[in-house]
C-alpha positions in Angstrom: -23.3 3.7 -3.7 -19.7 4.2 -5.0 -17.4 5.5 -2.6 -14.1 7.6 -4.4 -10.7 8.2 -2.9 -9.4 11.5 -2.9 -5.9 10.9 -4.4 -3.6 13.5 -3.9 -2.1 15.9 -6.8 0.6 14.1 -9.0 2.7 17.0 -8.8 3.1 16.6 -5.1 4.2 12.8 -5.2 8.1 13.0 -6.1 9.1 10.9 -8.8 11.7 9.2 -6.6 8.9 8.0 -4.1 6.8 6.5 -7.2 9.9 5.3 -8.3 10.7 3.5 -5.2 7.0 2.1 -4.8 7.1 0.7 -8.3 10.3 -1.2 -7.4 9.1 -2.7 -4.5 6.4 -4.3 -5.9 8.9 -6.0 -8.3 11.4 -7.5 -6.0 11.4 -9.9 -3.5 13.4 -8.0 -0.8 11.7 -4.8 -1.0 13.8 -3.8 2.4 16.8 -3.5 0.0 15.7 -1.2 -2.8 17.8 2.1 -2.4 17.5 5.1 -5.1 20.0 7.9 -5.3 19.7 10.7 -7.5 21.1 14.3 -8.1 19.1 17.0 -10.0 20.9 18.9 -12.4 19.4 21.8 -14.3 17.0 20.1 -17.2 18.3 16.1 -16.4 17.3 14.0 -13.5 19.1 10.4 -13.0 18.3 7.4 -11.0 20.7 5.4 -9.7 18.9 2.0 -8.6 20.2 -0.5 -5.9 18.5 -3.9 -5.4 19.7 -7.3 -3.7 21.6 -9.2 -6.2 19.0 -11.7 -6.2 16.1 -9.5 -7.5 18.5 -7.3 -9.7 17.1 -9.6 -12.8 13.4 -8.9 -11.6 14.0 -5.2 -11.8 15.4 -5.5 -15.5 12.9 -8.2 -16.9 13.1 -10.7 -19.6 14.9 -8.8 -22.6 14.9 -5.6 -20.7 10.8 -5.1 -20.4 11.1 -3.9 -16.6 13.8 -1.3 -16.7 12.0 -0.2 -20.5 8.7 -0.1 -18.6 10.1 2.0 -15.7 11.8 4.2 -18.1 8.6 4.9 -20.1 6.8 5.8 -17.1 9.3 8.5 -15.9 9.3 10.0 -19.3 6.3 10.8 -19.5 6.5 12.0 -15.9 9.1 13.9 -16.8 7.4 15.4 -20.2 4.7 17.0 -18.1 7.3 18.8 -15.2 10.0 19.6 -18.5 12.7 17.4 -17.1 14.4 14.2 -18.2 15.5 11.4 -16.5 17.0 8.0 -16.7 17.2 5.0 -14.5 20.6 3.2 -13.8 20.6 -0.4 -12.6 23.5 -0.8 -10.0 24.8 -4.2 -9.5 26.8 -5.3 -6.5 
């Protein structure tokens, strides 16, 4: 007998907090993932903030990561009529 989870609806997960999930399963210091955003009419941007150490897990060999991330939003973003984009913030 299969049992199935009841996931919740996709629009009630912000993007920010799938967002933030995704990028703790990257790095190795998930304690130090910070994401700060500011919604303007049509645009959404992320600003993203890892330990220095894990920024190049974050952005991948040649860019894969950050252009796998951004894919992902996209097409969130397609379906709720909003863009977005993800900055990577070194420090």
């Amino acid at each position: 007998m299969r049992r199935f989870l009841t996931l919740p609806d996709p629009k009630d997960i912000p993007v920010s907090d799938l967002l933030h999930k995704m990028l703790e399963a990257l790095v190795d210091r998930p304690e130090f993932v910070t994401i700060q955003t500011r919604q303007d009419f049509d645009f959404l941007p992320f600003c993203v903030q890892v330990h220095p150490d894990d920024t190049g897990k974050v952005i991948g060999k040649q860019g894969r990561n950050a252009t796998s991330l951004r894919i992902v939003l996209s097409a969130i973003g397609r379906k709720h009529h909003q863009r977005s984009a993800i900055e990577v913030i070194e420090t």
